[in-house]
C-alpha positions in Angstrom: 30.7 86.9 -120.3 30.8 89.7 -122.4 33.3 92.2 -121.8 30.8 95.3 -122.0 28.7 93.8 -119.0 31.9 94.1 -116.5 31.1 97.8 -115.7 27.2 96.7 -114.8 28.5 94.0 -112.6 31.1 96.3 -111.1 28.3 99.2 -109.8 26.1 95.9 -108.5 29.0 94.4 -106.5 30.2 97.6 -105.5 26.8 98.4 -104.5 26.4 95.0 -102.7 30.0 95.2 -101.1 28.9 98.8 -99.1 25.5 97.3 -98.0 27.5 94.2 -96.5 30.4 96.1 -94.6 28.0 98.3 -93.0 25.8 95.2 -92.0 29.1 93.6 -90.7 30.0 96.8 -88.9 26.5 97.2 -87.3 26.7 93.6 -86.0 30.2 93.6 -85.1 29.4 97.1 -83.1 26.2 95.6 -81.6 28.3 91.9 -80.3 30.8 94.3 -78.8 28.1 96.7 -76.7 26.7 93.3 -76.2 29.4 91.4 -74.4 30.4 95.1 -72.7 27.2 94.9 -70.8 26.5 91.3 -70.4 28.5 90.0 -67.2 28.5 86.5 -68.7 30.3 88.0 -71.7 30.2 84.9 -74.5 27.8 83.0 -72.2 24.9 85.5 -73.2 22.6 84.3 -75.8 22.0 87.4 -77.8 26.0 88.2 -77.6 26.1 84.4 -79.0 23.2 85.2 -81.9 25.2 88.5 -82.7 28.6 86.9 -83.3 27.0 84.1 -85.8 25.0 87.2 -87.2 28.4 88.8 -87.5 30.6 86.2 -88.9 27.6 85.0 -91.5 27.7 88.6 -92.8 31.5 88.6 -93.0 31.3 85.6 -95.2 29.0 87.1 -97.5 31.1 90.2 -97.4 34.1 87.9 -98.1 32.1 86.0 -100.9 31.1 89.5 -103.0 35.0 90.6 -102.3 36.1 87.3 -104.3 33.4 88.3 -106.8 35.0 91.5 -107.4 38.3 90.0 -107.7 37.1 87.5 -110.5 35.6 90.4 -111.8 38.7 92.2 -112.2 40.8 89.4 -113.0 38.3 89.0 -116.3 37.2 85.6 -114.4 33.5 86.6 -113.4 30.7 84.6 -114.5 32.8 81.4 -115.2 32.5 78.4 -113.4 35.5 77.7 -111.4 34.9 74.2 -112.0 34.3 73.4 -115.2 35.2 76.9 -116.6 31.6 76.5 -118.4 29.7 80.3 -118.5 27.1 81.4 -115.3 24.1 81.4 -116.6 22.9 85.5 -116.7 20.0 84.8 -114.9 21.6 83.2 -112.1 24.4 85.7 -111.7 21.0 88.2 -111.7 20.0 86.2 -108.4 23.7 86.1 -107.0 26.3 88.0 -108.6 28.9 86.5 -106.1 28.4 82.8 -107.3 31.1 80.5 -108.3 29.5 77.7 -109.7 27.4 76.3 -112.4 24.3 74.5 -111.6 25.7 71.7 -113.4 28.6 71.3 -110.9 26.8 72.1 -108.4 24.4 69.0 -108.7 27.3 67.2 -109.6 29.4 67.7 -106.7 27.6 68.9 -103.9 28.6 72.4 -103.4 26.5 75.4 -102.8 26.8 78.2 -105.8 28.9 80.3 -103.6 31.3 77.4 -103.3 30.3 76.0 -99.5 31.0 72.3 -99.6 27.6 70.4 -98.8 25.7 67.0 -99.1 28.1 64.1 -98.8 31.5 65.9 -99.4 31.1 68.2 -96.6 32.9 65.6 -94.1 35.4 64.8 -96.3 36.6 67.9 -97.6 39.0 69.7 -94.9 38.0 73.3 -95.6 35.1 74.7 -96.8 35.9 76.4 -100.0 37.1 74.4 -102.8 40.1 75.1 -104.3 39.3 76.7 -108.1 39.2 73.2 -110.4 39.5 70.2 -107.4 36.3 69.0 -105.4 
C-alpha cells in the first residue's frame, strides 16, 4: 500500500471506529435496562438477542481497532498470511480485513480472520495467529 493512502484509511477507520462504539454502547445499554426489568434476567429472550447483538458488535469494534493498529504499524493492507498486498477494491468493501482472497480460499478463514470451513474444529481459538493457520 502506498504510503500517501494511510491518511484516507485513517479518516475511514476512524470514522468506522465511532459508528461501532456507539452501536456497542447502545446495545450494551439496551441488554442492561433489559435484564434490569426482566425478572428472569439471562433467561429472557430479547436480553439473550441483545447480548449476541452486543458482543457481535464488540467484535467488529475489536476487528476495525486491529485495523487501526496495522495501520499505524505501516502493516495495513497486507495479508497477514502470505504478506501478499489487499487488493484496493476489497479493502474498499472492508477496510478491517486481514486476508487475501487467495488465503482465504486456501485456508478457510474469513477475510477478517475467523477460522471457518474444515479448520474451525481444529484450530483452538478463533483468530489466527499473523503467518500460522
Amino acid at each position: 500500500m502506498r504510503q500517501d493512502d494511510n491518511p484516507r484509511w485513517r479518516v475511514i477507520l476512524e470514522e468506522r471506529w465511532r459508528d461501532r462504539l456507539q452501536k456497542v454502547t447502545e446495545l450494551s445499554l439496551a441488554y442492561h435496562g433489559a435484564t434490569a426489568q426482566a425478572q428472569s434476567g439471562l433467561k429472557d429472550e430479547g436480553a439473550r438477542r441483545l447480548l449476541s447483538q452486543a458482543v457481535a458488535a464488540r467484535r467488529r469494534l475489536a476487528d476495525t481497532e486491529d485495523a487501526l493498529g496495522r495501520l499505524a504499524a505501516g502493516h495495513f493492507g497486507q495479508c497477514e498470511q502470505c504478506r501478499a498486498p489487499i487488493p484496493e477494491t476489497l479493502l474498499a468493501a472492508a477496510p478491517e480485513v486481514r486476508y487475501c482472497a487467495d488465503c482465504v480460499a486456501a485456508v478457510g478463514l474469513s477475510a477478517s480472520g475467523t477460522v471457518t470451513g474444515p479448520l474451525a474444529s481444529r484450530v483452538p481459538t478463533q483468530r489466527v495467529a499473523a503467518g500460522r493457520p
